[in-house]
C-alpha positions in Angstrom: 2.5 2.2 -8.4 0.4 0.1 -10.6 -2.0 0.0 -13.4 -5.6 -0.9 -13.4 -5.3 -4.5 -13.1 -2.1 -5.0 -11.6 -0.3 -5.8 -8.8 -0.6 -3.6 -5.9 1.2 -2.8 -2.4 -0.5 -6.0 -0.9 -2.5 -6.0 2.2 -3.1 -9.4 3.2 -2.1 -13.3 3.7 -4.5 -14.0 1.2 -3.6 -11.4 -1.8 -1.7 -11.8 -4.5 2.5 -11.8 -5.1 5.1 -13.5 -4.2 8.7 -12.1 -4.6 11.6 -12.5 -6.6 14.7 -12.8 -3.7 12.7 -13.2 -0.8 15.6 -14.0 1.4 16.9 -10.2 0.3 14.6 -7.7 -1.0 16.1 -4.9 -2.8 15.7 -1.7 -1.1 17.5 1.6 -0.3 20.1 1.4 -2.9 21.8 4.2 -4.9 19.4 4.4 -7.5 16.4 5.2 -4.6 18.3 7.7 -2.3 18.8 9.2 -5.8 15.7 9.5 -7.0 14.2 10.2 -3.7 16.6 13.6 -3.6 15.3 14.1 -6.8 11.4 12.8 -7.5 10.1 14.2 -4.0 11.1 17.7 -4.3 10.1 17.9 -8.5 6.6 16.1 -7.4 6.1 18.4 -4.5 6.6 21.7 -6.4 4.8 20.1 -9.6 1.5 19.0 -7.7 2.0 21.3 -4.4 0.4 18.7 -2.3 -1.4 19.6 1.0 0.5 17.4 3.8 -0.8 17.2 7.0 0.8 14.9 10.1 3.8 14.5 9.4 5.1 14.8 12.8 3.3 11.9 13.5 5.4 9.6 11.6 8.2 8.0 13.5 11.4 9.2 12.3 13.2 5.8 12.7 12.2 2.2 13.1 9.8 0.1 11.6 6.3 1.3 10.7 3.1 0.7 8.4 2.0 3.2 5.9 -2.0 1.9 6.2 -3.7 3.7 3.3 -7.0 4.4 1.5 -6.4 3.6 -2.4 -7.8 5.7 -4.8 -5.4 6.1 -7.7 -2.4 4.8 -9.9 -0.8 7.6 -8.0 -1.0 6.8 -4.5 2.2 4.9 -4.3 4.0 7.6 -5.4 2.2 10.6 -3.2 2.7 8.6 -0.2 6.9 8.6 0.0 6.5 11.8 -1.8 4.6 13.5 1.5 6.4 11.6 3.9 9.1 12.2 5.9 11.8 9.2 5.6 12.0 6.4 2.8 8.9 4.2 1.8 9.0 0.9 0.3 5.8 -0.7 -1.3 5.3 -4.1 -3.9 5.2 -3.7 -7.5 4.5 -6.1 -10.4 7.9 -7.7 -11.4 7.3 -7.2 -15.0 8.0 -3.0 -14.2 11.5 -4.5 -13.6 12.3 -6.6 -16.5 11.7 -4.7 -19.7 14.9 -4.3 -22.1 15.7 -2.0 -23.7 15.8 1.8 -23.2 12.0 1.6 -22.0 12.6 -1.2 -19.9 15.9 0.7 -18.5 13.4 3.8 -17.9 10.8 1.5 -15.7 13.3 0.1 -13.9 15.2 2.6 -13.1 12.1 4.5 -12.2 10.4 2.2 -9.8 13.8 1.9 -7.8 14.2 5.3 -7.3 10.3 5.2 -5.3 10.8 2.6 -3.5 9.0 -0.2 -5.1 9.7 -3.7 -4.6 9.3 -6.4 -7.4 7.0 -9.3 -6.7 4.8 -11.6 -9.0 1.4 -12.6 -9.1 0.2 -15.1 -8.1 -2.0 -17.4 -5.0 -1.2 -20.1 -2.0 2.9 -20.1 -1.3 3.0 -17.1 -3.6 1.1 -14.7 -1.6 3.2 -16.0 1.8 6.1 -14.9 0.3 5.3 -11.7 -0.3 4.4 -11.4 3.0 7.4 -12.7 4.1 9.1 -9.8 2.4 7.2 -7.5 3.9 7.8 -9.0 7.7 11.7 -8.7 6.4 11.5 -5.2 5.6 9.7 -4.3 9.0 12.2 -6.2 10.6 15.0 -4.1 9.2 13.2 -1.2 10.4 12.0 0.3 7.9 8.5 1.7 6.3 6.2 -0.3 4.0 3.3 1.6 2.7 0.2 -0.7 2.4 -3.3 -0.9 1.1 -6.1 -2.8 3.7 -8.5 -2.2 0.9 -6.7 -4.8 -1.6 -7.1 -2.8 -4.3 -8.1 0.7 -5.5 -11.5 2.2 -5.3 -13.3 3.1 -8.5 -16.3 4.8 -6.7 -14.3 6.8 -4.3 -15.9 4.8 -1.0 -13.7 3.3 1.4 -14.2 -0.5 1.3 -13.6 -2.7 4.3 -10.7 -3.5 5.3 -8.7 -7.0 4.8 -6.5 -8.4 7.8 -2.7 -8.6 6.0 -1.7 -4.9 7.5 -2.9 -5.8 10.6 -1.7 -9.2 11.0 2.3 -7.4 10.4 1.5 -5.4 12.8 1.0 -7.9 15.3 3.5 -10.1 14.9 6.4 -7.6 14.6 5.0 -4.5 16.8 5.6 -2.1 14.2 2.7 1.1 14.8 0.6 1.3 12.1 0.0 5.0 10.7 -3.0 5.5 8.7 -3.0 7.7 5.7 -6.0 9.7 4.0 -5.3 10.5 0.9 -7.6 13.3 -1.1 -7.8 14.3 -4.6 -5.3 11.7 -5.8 -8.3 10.2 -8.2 -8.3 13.6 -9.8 -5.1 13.9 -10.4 -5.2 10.9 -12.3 -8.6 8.8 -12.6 -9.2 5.3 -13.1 -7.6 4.9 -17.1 -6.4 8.1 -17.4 -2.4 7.6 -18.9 -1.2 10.7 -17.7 -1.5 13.0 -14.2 -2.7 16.2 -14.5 -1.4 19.4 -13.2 -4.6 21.5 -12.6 -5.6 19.5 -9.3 -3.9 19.6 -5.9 -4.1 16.3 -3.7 -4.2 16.2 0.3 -2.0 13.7 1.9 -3.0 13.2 6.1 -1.0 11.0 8.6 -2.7 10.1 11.5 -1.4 9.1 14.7 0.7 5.6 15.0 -2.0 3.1 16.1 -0.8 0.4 18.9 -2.3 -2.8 18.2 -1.0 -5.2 20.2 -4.1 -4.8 22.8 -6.0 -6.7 20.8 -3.9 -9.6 21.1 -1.4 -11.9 19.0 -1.2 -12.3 15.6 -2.3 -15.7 15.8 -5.7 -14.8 16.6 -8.6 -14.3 14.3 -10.2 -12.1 16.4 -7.5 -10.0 17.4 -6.6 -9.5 13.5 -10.1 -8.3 13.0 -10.6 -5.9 15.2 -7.3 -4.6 14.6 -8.5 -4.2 11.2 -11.3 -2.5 12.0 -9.0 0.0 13.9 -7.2 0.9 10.9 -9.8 1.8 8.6 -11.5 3.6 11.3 -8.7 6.2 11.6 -8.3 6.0 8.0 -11.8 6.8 7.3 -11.3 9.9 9.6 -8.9 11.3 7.4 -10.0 10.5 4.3 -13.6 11.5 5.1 -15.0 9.1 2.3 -18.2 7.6 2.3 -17.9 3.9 3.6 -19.0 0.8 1.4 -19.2 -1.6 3.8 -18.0 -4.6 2.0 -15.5 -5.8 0.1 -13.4 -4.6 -2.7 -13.3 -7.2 -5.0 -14.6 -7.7 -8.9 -18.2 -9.6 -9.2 -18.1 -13.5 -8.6 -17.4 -15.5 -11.8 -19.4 -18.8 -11.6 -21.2 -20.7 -9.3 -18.2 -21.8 -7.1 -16.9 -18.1 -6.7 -20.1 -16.7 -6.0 -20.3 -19.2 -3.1 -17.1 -18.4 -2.2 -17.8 -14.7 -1.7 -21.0 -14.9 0.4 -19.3 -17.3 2.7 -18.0 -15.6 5.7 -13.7 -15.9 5.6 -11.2 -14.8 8.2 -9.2 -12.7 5.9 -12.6 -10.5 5.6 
């Protein structure tokens, strides 16, 4: 989970984070079995989500949690609705408060699942790729975002290639998830969730994208892409942007940088 401007489950080469340990990501330890026994159930009675699909999550293996991004909330509806653990990337700075408040973020953002990385571009974005290849590896389930980042207008922007280019080049299915209603619950700003709405989390059926080729190919990575946020875009009904989600081009350099086609779009 993340705030406005930070860090975010990644979805691409190109985004930004790089982690902490990358040779051994923290996951699954006391303090998440924990607080998954203990989050999911309270969050599920709380917000009484609508959850739809879940038999089409694989119960074991490795597997991609491909999502729309609406909310501060998603990465916490997503391992609340689904069936076995979840692991996404979080800002590093959740992990290293002191203090009693610091304790508190900690303590909370291990018991969902998140991962600590920092910000940050070039090697730094590798690595947190990396991490994410190691995770699928150890067969488990990474929830991402193809969008980059969340949507403040409620469309569904085109996807970027990171989600897909895991999936190619360790097999792992990619599900897609539509979520609903999560940007009521808590809108863009707001500090606190509210109670009075009721979200709608679908899974879709585990793509197979290894038709389209390796993960070494542009092509294959795009279309691939385009896969994803198709089936997302069937659950999540939202009206499609058709470009990018990314803030407005400072300068001349960046603007010229943006209207310039680039194999992670």
């Amino acid at each position: 989970m993340t705030s406005e401007q930070s860090v975010e489950p990644e979805s691409s080469p190109e985004e930004t984070a790089t982690t902490e340990e990358t040779a051994k990501p923290r996951h699954a330890g006391f303090t998440y079995r924990l607080g998954r026994s203990l989050i999911s159930p309270l969050a599920r009675l709380v917000y009484r989500p609508r959850i739809e699909g879940r038999d089409n999550v694989p119960p074991t293996g490795a597997v991609i949690f491909a999502s729309n991004h609406l909310s501060f909330i998603d990465s916490l509806a997503i391992p609340v609705a689904a069936p076995r653990p979840v692991h996404f990337l979080a800002k590093s700075t959740y992990f290293e408060g002191t203090g009693l408040r610091g304790w508190i973020s900690r303590t909370f953002f291990e018991s969902i699942g998140a991962i600590p990385v920092r910000r940050g571009a070039g090697q730094a974005a590798l690595d947190a790729l990396d991490l994410q290849r190691q995770l699928l590896e150890e067969g488990l389930a990474v929830a991402l975002y193809p969008e980059g980042t969340r949507s403040t207008d409620g469309r569904l922007y085109k996807g970027r290639t990171g989600v897909a280019f895991l999936a190619l080049q360790t097999g792992a299915p990619v599900v897609p998830v539509g979520l609903i209603g999560t940007d009521k619950v808590m809108p863009v700003g707001a500090k606190m969730p509210t109670v009075s709405e009721r979200i709608t989390v679908k899974f879709g059926e585990p793509l197979d994208l290894s038709p389209h080729g390796p993960a070494t190919s542009g092509r294959a990575r795009r279309l691939a892409t385009d896969d994803i946020m198709a089936a997302i875009h069937a659950l999540s009904g939202q009206e499609l942007a058709g470009t990018y989600n990314e803030a407005p081009a400072q300068g001349t350099i960046e603007k010229i940088k943006q209207a310039l086609p680039h194999e992670r779009r």
